[in-house]
C-alpha positions as CSV (number, residue, x, y, z in Angstrom):
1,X,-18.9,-22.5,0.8
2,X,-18.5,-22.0,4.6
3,X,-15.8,-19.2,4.5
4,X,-15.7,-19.0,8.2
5,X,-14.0,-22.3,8.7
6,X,-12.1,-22.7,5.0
7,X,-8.0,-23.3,5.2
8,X,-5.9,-20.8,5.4
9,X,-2.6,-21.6,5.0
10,X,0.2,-20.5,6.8
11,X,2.8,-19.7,4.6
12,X,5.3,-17.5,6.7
13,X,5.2,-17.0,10.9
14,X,5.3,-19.0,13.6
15,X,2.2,-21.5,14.3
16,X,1.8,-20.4,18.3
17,X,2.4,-17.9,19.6
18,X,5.4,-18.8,22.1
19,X,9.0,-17.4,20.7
20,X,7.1,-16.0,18.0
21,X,7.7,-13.2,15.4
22,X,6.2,-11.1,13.2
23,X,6.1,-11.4,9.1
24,X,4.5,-9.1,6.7
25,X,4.0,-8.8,3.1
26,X,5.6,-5.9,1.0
27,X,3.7,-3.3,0.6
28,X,0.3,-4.1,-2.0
29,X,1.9,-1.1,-4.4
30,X,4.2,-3.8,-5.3
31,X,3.7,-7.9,-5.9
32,X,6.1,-9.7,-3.1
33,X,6.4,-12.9,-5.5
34,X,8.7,-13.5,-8.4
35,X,6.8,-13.2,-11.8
36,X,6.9,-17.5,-11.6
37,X,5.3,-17.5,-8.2
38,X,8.0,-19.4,-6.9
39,X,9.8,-16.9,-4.0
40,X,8.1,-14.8,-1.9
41,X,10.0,-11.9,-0.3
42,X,8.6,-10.8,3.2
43,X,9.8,-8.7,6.1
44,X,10.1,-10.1,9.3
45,X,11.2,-9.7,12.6
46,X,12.9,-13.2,13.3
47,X,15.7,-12.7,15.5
48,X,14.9,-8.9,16.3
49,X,15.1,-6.2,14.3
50,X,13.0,-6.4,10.5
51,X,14.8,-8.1,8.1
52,X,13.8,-9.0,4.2
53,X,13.3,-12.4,3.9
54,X,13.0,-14.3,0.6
55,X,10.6,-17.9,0.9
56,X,10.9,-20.6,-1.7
57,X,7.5,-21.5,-2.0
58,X,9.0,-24.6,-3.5
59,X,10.8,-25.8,-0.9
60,X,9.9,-24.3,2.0
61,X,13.3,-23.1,2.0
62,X,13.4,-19.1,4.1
63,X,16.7,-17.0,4.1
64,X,17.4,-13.7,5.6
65,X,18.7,-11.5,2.6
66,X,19.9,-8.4,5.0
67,X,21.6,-8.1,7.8
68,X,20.1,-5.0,9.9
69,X,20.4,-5.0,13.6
70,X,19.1,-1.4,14.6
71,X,15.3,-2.0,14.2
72,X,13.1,0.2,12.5
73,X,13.9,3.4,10.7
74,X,11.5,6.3,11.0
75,X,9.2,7.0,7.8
76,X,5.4,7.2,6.7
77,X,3.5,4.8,9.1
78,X,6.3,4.2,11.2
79,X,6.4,7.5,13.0
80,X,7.7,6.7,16.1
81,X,11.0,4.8,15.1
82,X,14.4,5.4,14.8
83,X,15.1,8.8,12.5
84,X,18.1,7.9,10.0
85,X,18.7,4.0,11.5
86,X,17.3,0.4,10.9
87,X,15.4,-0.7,8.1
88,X,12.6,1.5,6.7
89,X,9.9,-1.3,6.9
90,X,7.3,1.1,4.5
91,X,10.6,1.1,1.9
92,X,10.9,-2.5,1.0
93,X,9.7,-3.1,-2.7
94,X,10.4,-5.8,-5.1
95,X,11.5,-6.0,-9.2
96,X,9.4,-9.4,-9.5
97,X,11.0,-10.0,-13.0
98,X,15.0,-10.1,-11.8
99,X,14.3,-10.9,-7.9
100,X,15.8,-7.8,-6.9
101,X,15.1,-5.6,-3.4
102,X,15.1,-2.5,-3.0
103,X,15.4,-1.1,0.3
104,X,16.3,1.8,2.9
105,X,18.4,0.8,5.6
106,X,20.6,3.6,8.2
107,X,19.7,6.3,5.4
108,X,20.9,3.8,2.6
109,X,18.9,3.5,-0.4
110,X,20.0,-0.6,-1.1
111,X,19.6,-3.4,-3.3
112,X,19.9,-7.3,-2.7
113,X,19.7,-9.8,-4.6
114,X,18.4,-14.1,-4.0
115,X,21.9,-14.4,-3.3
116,X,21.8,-12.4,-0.8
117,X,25.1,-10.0,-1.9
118,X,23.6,-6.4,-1.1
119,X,24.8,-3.1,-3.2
120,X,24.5,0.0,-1.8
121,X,22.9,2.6,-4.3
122,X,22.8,6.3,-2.9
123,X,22.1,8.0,0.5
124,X,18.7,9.6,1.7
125,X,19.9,13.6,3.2
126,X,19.5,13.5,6.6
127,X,16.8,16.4,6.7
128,X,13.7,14.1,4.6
129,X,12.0,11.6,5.8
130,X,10.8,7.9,2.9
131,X,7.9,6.7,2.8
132,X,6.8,3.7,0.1
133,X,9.3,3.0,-2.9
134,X,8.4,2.1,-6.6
135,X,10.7,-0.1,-9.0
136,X,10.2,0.1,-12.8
137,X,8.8,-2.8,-14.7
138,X,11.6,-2.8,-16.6
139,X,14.0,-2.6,-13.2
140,X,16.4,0.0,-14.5
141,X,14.8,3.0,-12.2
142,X,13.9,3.3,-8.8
143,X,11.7,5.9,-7.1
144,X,12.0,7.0,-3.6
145,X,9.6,9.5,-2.7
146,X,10.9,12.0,0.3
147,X,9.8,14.4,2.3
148,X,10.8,17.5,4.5
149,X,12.1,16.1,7.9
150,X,10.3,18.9,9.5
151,X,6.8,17.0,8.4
152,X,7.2,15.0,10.9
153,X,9.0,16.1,13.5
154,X,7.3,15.8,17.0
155,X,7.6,14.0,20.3
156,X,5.9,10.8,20.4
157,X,5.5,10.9,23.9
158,X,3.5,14.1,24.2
159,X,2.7,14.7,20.2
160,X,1.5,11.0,19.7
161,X,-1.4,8.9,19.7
162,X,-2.4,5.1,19.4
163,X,-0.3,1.9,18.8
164,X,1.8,3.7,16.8
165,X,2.2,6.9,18.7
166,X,1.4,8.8,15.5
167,X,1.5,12.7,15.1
168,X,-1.7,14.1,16.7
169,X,-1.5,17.4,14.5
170,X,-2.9,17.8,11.5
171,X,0.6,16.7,9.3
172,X,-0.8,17.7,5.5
173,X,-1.7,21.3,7.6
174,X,1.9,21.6,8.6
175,X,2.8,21.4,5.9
176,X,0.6,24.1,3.7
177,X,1.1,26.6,6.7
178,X,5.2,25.8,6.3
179,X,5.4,25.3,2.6
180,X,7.4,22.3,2.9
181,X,8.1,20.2,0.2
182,X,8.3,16.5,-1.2
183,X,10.5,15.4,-3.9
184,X,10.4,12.7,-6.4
185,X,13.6,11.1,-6.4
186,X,14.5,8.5,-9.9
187,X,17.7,6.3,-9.3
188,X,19.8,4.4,-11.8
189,X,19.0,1.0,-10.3
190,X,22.5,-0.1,-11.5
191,X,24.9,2.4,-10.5
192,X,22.9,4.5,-7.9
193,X,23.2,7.9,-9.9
194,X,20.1,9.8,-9.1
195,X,18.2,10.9,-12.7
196,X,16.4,13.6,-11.5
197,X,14.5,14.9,-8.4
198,X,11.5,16.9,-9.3
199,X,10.1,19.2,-6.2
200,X,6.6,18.9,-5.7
201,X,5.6,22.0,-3.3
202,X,3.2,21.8,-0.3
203,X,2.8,18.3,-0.2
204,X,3.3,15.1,1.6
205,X,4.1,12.1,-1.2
206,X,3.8,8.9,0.5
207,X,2.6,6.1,-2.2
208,X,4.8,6.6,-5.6
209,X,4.0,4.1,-8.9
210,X,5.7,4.0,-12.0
211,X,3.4,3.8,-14.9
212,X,4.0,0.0,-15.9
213,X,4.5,0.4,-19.4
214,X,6.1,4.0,-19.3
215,X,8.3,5.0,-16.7
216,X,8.9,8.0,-17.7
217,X,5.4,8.7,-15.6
218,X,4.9,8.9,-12.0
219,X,1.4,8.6,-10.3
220,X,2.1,10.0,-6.7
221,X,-0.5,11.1,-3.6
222,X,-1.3,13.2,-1.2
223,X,-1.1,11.9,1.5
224,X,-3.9,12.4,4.6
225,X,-5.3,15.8,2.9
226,X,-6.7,18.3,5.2
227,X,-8.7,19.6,2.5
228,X,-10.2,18.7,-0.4
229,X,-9.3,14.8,-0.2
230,X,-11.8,13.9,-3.4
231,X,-9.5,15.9,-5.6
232,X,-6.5,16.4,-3.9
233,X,-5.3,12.9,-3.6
234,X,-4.1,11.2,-6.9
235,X,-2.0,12.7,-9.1
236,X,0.1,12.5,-11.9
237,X,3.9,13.4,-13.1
238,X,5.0,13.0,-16.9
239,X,8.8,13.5,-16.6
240,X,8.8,13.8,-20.4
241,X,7.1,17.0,-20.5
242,X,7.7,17.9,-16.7
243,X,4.1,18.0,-16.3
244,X,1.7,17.8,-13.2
245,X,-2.0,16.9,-13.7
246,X,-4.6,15.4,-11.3
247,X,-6.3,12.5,-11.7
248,X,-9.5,12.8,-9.7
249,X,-11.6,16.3,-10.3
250,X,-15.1,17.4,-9.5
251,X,-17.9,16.6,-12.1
252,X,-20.8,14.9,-12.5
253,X,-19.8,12.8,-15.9
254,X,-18.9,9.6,-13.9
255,X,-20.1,6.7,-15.8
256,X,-21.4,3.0,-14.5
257,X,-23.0,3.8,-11.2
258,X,-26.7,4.3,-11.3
259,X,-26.9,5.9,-8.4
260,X,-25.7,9.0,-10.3
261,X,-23.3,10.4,-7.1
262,X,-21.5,12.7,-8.5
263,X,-17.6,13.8,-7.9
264,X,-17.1,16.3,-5.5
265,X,-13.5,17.7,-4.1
266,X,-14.8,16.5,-0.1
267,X,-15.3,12.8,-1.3
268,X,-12.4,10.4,0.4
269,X,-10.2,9.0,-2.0
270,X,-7.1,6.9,-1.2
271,X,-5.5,3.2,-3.0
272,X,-4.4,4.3,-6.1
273,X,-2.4,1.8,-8.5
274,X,-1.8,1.0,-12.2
275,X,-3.9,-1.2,-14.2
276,X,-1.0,-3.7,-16.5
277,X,-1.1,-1.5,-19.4
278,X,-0.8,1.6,-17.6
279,X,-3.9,2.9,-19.1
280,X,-6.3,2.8,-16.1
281,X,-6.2,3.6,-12.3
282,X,-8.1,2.0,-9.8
283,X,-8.9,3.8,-6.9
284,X,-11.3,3.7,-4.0
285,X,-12.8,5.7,-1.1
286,X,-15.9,7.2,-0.1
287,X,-18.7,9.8,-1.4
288,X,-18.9,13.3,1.1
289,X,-22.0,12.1,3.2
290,X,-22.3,8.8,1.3
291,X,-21.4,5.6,0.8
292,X,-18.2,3.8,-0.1
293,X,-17.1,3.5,-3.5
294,X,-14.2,2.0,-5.7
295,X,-13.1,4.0,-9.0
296,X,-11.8,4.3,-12.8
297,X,-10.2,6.6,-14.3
298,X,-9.2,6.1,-18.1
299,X,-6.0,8.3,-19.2
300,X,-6.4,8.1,-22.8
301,X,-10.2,9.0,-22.4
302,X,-10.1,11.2,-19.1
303,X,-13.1,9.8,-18.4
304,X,-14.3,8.3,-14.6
305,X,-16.1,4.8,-14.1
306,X,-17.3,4.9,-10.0
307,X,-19.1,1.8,-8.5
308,X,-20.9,2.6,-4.9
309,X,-20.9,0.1,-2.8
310,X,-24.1,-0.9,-0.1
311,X,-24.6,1.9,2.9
312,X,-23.8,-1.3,5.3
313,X,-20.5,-2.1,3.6
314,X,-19.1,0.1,5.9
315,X,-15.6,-1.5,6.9
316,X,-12.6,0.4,5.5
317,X,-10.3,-2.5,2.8
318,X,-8.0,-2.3,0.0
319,X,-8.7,-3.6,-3.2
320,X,-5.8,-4.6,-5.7
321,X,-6.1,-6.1,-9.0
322,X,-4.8,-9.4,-10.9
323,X,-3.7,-9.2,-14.7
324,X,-7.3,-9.8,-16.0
325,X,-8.4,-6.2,-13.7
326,X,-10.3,-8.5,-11.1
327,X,-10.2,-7.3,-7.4
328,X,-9.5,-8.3,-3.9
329,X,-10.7,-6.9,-1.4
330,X,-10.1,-7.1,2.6
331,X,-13.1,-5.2,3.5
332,X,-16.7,-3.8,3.0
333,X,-17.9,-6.9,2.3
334,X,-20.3,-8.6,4.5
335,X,-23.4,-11.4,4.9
336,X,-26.7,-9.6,6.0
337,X,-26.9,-11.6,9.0
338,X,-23.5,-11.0,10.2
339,X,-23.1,-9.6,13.5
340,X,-19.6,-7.6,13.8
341,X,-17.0,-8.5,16.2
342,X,-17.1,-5.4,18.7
343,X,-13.1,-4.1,18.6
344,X,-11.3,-1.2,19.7
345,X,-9.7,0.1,16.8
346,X,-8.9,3.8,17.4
347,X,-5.2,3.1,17.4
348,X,-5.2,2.9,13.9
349,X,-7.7,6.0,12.8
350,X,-6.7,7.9,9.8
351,X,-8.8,10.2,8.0
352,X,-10.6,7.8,6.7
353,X,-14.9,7.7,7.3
354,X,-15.1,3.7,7.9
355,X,-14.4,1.4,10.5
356,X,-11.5,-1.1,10.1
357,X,-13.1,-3.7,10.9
358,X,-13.6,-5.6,8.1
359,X,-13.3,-10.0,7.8
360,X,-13.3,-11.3,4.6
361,X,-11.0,-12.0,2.1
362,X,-13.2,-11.3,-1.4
363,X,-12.8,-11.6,-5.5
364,X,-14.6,-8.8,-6.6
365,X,-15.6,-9.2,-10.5
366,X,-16.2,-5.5,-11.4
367,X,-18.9,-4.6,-14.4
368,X,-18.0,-1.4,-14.8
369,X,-20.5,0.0,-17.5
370,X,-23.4,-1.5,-15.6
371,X,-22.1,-0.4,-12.4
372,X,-22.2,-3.9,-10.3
373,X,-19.7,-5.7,-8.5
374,X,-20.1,-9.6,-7.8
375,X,-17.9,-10.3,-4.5
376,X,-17.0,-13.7,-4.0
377,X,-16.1,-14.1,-0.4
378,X,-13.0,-16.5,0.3
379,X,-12.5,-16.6,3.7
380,X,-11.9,-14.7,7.1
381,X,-8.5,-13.3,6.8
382,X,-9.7,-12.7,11.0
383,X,-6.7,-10.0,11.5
384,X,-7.7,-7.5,14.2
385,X,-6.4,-4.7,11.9
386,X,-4.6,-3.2,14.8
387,X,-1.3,-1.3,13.2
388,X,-0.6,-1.2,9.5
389,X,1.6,-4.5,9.6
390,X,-1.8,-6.4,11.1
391,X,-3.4,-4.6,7.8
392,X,-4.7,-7.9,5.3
393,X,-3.4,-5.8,2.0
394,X,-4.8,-9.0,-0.2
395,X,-3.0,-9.2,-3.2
396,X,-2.8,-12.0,-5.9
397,X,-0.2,-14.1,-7.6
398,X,0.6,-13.7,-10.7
399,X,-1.0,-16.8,-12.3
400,X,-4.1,-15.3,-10.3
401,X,-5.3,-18.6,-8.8
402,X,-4.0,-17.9,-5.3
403,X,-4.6,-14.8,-3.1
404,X,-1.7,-13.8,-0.3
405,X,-2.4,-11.5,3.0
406,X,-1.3,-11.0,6.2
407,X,-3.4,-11.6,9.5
408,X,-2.8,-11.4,13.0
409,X,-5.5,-12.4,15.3
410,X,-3.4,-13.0,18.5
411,X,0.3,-11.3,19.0
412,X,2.1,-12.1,16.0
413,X,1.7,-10.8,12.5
414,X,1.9,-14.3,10.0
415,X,1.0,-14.5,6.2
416,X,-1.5,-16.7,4.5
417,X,-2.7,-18.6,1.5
418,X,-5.6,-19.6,-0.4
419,X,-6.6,-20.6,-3.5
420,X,-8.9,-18.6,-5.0
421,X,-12.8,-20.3,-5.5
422,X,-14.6,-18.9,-8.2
């Protein structure tokens, strides 16, 4: 297979680049597809300011579900943006069972439907800032994850940095030497009530999950840790009990790689999500002086499964996982005779140790015992990774036969298509 010439297809965006607009998937935390694969719910900028669309992959149908017109409110990733007004672009998720929304626009925690009626739920205070939002599987709760204002509060024009004018100080240090806090807030999905809040203290919560099959547990992160990222990120709240635990600690009982690398508290670790049956976490990241690496961690068990990955798969991806726990993955990957496009990416530096330059779009078959992963490469998703919106996030569909992502290799964000060649 030639996956430098194989179709993409366009499924959302313009096809030049004249009077063109950007469109983006949701957020990988979350599918963007109904459970039947039939409508796919993007954001896009057609006509101005982000808007959630929904696209019936039947038809070809597209409608505009919600009506803002003050562009895009400030929150995690989008730093320098409007603070309290237009849509939160990192808030958007989607209840894939009941085609349902959820969404934060002018500090309004919303709802909207394929008919396009929106509800308004419940307000955000005006002193925290959002970052990514979590729906139940079983759509009756919503978390919003929220953060002291004061976080990130800065000038863009003399306190930022790169395309997106991000905070040049260290934020996750603010906010130890401040003690300022985040807090896990559950909504009725229904009436708006909030459920509870639960105050998590010196920290910066950005990516929030509900445990698929138990929502009465949250798996939340830390987000850009100034210290002590290999133990510090991924974590776990079991309202039941009102309990805190870690996911990730130091040790050298990880099981698979034969490599033998142990766990170590200055390892990178970012990516968490569920596995269907809320039983497993899938993570990935990178060992302190090492190479890459992609994760397990089994709850029941507590124990770790960690695959490294090549020295020269050295291009920061995501991976997400389809019902039967294979992976995709926009990155790492690549042919021993490739020779990498030369791009200035430093607009888009996080704390992250690899490059984001990455090409292909890849299945990754994990064997986690025998530590080995078989990557199937797909095709060049040939986005220039510039900006989170220009970030692939791969993700499947839920019949697992097709893979979705968006790309941007000229001035507009657009999202693609293929079906996946085993």
């Amino acid at each position: 297979m030639n996956t430098t010439v194989r179709k993409r297809i366009l499924l959302s965006g313009c096809e030049g680049e004249d009077n063109g607009y950007n469109t983006q998937l949701l957020y990988f935390t979350c599918s963007p597809l109904t459970s039947d694969d039939r409508y796919l719910f993007l954001i896009t900028d057609k006509g101005g300011s982000p808007n959630v669309m929904v696209r019936d992959l039947e038809t070809g149908e597209e409608k505009i579900l919600t009506r803002n017109e003050n562009g895009i409110m400030k929150s995690y990733v989008y730093f320098d943006c409007n603070p309290g007004k237009g849509l939160s672009k990192a808030s958007v998720c989607l209840d894939s069972v009941r085609g349902i929304a959820y969404y934060i626009r002018d500090n309004l925690i919303c709802r909207v439907g394929l008919d396009g009626c929106e509800k308004v739920l419940a307000e955000v205070p005006a002193d925290r800032v959002t970052a990514f939002t979590h729906v139940s599987q079983d759509g009756k709760l919503l978390c919003v994850p929220m953060t002291s204002a004061r976080a990130l509060d800065y000038d863009p024009e003399t306190e930022g940095s790169g395309l997106d004018r991000r905070p040049v100080f260290d934020i996750d240090a603010r906010v130890q030497a401040e003690n300022l806090s985040s807090w896990l807030c559950v909504y009725n999905t229904e009436t708006g009530e909030l459920q509870y809040e639960k105050t998590i203290p010196k920290c910066w919560i950005t990516h929030v999950q509900f445990n698929p099959v138990d929502p009465e547990i949250i798996m939340y992160n830390h987000e850009w840790s100034s210290f002590d990222c290999g133990i510090r990120r991924i974590w776990i709240y079991d309202h039941r009990k009102d309990e805190i635990r870690r996911v990730r600690t130091e040790g050298n009982d990880t099981l698979g790689d034969p490599h033998g690398y142990s766990r170590k508290r200055g390892d990178w670790v970012c990516h968490e999500m569920w596995s269907d049956d809320g039983s497993i976490v899938i993570y990935h990241g990178g060992y302190e002086n090492g190479p890459a690496m992609v994760g397990r961690y089994e709850l029941a068990s507590g124990r770790y499964w960690e695959i490294a990955l090549p020295d020269d798969y050295n291009a920061y991806g995501h991976f997400t996982m389809d019902h039967a726990m294979n992976l995709v993955c926009d990155g790492y990957f690549k042919f021993k005779d490739d020779v990498k496009i030369i791009r200035e990416n430093s607009t888009d530096n996080g704390p992250d140790p690899h490059k984001k330059d990455g090409e292909y779009i890849c299945k990754v078959i994990p064997d986690w015992d025998k530590g080995l992963l078989r990557w199937i490469p797909q095709c060049k998703h040939e986005s220039d990774w510039l900006g989170q919106d220009a970030h692939p996030h791969p993700v499947y569909a839920h019949a697992g036969d097709k893979i979705l992502f968006n790309s941007r290799s000229g001035k507009y964000v657009k999202v693609y298509c293929i079906d996946v060649v085993e």
